[in-house]
N, C-alpha and C positions, 0 to 999 in steps of 0.2 A: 461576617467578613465579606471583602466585595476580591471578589476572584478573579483575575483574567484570563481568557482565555487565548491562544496565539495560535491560531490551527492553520491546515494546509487546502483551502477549497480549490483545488484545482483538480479539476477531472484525470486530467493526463500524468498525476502522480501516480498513479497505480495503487499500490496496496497501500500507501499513508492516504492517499485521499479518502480511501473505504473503512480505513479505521478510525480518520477523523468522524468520518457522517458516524459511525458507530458510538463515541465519544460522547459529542454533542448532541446524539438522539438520547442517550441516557443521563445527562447533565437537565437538555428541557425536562425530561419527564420527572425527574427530581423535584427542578425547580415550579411545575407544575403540581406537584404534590407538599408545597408549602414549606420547600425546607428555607431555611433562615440564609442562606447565603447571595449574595445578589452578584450575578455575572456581566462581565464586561468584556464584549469579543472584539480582536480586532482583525480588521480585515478591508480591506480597499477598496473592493467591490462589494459598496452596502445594500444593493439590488440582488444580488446573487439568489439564488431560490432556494439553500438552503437557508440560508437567513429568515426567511417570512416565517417560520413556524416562532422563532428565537424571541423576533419581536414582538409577534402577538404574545408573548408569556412573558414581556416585561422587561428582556435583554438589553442590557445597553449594548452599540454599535459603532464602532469607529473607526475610523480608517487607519490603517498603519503606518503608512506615510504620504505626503502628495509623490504623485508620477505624473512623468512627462505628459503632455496632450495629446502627443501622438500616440503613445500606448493608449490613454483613457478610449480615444477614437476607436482605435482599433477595434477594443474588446467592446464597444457597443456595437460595433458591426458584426462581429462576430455573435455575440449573443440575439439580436436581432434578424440574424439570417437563418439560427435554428443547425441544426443537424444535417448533413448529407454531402454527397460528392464536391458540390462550389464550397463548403466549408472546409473542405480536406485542401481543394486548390489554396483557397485564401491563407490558408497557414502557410503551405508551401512558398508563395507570395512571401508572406513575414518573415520566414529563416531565411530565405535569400534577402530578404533585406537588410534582417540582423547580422548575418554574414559580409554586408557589404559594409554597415553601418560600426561593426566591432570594435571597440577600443583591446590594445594589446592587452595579452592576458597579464595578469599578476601575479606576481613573485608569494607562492602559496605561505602561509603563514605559519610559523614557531609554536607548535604547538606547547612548548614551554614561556610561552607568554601572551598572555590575555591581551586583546584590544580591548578594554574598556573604553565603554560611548556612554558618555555622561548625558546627551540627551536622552539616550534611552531612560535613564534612570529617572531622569526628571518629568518624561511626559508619565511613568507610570506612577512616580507621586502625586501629580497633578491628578490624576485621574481616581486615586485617595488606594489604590490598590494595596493589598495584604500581601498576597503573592502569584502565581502564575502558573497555572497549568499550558505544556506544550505538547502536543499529539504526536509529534515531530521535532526529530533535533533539529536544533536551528543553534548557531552563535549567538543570537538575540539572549538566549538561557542566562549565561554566565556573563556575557558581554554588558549587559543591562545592570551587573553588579545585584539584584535584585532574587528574593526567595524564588523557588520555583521546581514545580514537580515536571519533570520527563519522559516521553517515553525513547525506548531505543529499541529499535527495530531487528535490526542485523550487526555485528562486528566483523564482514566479510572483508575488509581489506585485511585484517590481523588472520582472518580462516585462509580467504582465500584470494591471495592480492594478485595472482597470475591472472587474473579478470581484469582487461583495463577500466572495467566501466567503475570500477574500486581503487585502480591505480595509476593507469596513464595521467601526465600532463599536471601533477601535483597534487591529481583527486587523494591518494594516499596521504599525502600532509594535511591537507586541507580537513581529511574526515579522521587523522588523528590527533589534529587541533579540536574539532566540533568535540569528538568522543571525551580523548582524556577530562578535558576543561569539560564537559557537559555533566560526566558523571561526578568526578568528584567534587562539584559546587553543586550539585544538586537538595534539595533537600531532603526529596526522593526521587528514584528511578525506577521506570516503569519495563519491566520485562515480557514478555510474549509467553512466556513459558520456564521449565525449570531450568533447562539450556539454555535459554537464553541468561538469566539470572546466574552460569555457571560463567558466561561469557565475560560478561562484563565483569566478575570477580576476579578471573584469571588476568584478563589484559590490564585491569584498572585499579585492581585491590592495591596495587605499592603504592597507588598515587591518591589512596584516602577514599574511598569507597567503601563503607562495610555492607556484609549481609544485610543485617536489619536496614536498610536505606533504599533494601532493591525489594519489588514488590511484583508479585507476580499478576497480571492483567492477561488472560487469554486471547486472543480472537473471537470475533465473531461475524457471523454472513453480517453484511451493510443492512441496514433495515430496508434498503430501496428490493434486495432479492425475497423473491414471494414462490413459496411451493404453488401454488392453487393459480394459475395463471389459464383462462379460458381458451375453450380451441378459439375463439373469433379473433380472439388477439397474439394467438398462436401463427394462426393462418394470415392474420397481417403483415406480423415479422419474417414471417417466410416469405412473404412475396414482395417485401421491401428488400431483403436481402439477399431475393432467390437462393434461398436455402436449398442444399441438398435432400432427396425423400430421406437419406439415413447421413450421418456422420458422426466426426467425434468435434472433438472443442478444445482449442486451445489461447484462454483471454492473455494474453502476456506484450509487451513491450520490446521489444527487439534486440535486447540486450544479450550480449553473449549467452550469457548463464544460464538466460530460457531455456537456451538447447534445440532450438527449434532446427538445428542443421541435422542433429540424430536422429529428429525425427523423419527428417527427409528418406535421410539415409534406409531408415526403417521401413517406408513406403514402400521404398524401392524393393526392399527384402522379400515385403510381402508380395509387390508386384511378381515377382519372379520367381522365387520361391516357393510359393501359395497360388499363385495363380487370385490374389485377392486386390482388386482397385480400393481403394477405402479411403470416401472422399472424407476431408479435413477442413474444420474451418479456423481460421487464426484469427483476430483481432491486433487492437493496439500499436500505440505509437510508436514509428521508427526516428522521430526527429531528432536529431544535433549528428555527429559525428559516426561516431560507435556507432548506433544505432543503426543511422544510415548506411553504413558501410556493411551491416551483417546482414540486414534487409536485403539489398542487393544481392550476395553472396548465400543468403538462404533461395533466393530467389534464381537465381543463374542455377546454382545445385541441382535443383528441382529440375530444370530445363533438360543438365547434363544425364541426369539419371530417367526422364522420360514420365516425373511425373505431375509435370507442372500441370495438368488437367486435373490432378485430384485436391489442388490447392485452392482454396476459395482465402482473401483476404480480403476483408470488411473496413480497413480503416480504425477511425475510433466510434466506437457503439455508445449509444446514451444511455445513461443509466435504465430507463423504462423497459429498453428491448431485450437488456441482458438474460433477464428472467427465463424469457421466452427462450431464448436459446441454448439455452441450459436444457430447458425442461424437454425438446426434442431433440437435444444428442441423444446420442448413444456411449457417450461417454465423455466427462475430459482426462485430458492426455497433457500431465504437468510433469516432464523428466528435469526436474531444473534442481541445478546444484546447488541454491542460496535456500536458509533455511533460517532458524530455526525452523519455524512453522510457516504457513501459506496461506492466503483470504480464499482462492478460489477454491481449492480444497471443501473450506466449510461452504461457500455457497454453491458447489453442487451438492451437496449431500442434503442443504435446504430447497433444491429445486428438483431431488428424484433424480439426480443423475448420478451415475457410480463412476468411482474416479481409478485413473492408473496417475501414481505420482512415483517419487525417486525414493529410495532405498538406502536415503542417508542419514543422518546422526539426527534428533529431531522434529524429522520428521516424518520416521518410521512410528516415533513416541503421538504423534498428532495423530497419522494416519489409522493406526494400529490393525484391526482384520477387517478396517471399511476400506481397503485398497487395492488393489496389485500395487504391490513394488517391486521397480524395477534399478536396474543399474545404468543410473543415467551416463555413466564415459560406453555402453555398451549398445550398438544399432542394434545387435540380434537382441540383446536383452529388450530393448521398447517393444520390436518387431514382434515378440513372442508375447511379448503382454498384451498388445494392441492386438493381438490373435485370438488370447483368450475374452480377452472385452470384446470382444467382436462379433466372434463364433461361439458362443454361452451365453443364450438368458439366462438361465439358471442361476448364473457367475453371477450376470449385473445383477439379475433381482435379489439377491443375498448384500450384494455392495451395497443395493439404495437400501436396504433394510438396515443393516449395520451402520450407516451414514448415518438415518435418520435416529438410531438410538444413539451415537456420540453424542449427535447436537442436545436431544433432550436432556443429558446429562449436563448441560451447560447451556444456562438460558440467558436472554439478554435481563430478566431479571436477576439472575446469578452477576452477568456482569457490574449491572449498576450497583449492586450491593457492594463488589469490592471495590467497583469506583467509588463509589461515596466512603467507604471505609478506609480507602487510602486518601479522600482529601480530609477526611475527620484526623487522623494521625498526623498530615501534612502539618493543618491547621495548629494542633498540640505544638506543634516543633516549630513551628513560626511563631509562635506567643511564647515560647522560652527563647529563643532566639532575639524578641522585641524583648524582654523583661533581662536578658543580661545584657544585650546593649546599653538599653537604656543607666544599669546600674552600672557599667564599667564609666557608662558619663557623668554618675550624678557624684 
């Protein structure tokens, strides 16, 4: 069968971006191992660098649609200029442009009515496709009229829609158009876990969803995170990112949810409380709105409470360096309210780092005794976690130990096995699907 693929290479997605390269490293290694199925990825930037492995194993490549010249420009400058501060300005550059350049937003769409886009349909006959794997919901799914397997990540606007970043400005219609219409045309759907497979049965089961449809895919670290990572390259990323001698870690996006204000709050605790400075390092993108506006508002906080000295923020980090910084916390520190499960979770626990995360519905089932859990709406609660991660080796050294026996229990060969095991059933259910079309025609 020739399979498509429709994934998300963008760096600055956060944990869909780490699930795709998770995805597509287990589909090559597949497709390097001789299986009969021939893949077909699309994607606009055919230089990308996750791409080169793809092609040499034989992947067709193609672009998803033409864009503008001005975008194309852009993102060769961008790539071209490499990682670091002038890359961080250059973006800043673009949203102010894009902000100047904006057409009005749009009247979010009926999630009881399908846009069907007949080009879709027709470039992915052209291109002789069976069906489609998606790593990431997109409207492309159902819109394309066309078979296809899903994954779904979160149902946080149905969990937890008091989040704008789930429901200001239409994002709640808009991601209960994607969802409804995603799952129930699906031909599978791809769940994170058992909660999440309870998720989508609860909100979407009236609208023609069964069990058997939803399939359970765990997580796992990105192939790019590496335990074994050298002091030489240890001690380069530290003095690229003047690293603190000790700290904790937290890779996250700016989104309310992160919680990164409690964490503040916590600092503060410990400042004064404790008598404990405990420097922090944050990561990831504040761009568009939301974002921007908690950034700032995490960052005033910080000011107001006296601890903006123990805050260290990095921008966006490249995949290579992440490693590294991982491997010399002293912890990460994940109180975020959006769940089921979490990426960076599993990639400290493959980098030797012991994790404090939140104490909610699963992701207490993910974390289990490789954690502190804490009560992310609670500062003393982080405050006292961030205490005992702090003040016990003991502590960590039992967390990286228990870390590293979760992950063994779940290998990225375990992954590929149920990846290929749900496109083999996929597959079955697409050729009954072709054999009664066909006979309802003939």
């Amino acid at each position: 069968m020739r399979i498509g693929i429709f994934p998300n290479l963008n760096a600055h997605a956060g944990g869909v971006y780490q699930y795709n390269q998770s995805v597509l490293h287990a589909l090559n290694a597949w497709n390097e191992d001789g299986c009969a199925e021939q893949f077909v990825l699309f994607w606009n930037d055919t230089r990308h660098p996750s791409l080169i492995p793809l092609k040499e194993s034989g992947w067709e490549i193609k672009p998803r649609e033409s864009r503008p010249m001005r975008q194309e420009v852009v993102e060769r400058i961008l790539q071209a200029l490499g990682e670091g501060p002038h890359r961080e300005a250059l973006r800043w550059v673009r949203r102010q442009a894009s902000k100047l350049n904006s057409k009005p937003v749009c009247e979010p769409p009926d999630p009881n009515i399908v846009q069907y886009r007949s080009d879709l349909r027709k470039r992915f006959l052209r291109s002789k496709l069976d069906f489609l794997i998606y790593p990431q919901p997109t409207p492309v799914s159902f819109e394309s009229g066309f078979p296809y397997v899903m994954a779904v990540h979160d149902l946080q606007h149905r969990l937890q829609p008091e989040f704008p970043e789930v429901s200001a400005d239409g994002e709640w219609q808009r991601r209960e158009y994607l969802f409804r219409n995603g799952c129930r045309n699906a031909t599978l759907v791809l769940a994170d876990s058992e909660v999440g497979r309870e998720d989508v049965l609860a909100f979407y089961g009236r609208y023609g969803i069964s069990e058997d449809r939803i399939k359970i895919l765990p997580y796992l670290p990105p192939p790019y995170i590496t335990g074994d990572v050298s002091e030489g390259e240890q001690r380069r990323v530290r003095a690229v990112y003047d690293l603190p001698v000790r700290y904790l870690f937290y890779p996250a996006q700016f989104w309310p949810h992160k919680n990164h204000r409690r964490i503040v709050e916590a600092l503060h605790l410990l400042k004064h409380e404790r008598k404990q400075e405990i420097p922090i390092v944050f990561c990831g993108s504040h761009a568009g709105e939301i974002r921007e506006q908690n950034f700032c508002e995490v960052m005033s906080l910080s000011k107001q409470l006296g601890v903006e000295k123990q805050i260290l923020y990095l921008g966006y980090v490249a995949d290579h360096d992440i490693s590294s910084i991982y491997a010399q916390a002293a912890g990460l520190i994940m109180p975020t309210f959006f769940g089921p499960t979490n990426i960076p979770i599993l990639e400290a626990w493959a980098s030797g780092c012991p994790v404090l995360t939140s104490d909610i519905r699963g992701v207490r089932d993910q974390a289990g005794d490789a954690a502190i859990l804490v009560d992310p709406r609670s500062s003393e609660s982080i405050a006292e976690g961030i205490h005992r991660l702090w003040a016990n080796e003991s502590l960590a050294g039992s967390l990286i130990k228990s870390g590293r026996q979760q992950l063994a229990d779940y290998t990225p060969d375990d992954f590929r096995r149920r990846l290929t095991e749900i496109i083999t059933e996929a597959k079955t259910r697409v050729r009954a699907q072709q054999r009664q079309s066909a006979h309802s025609q003939a």
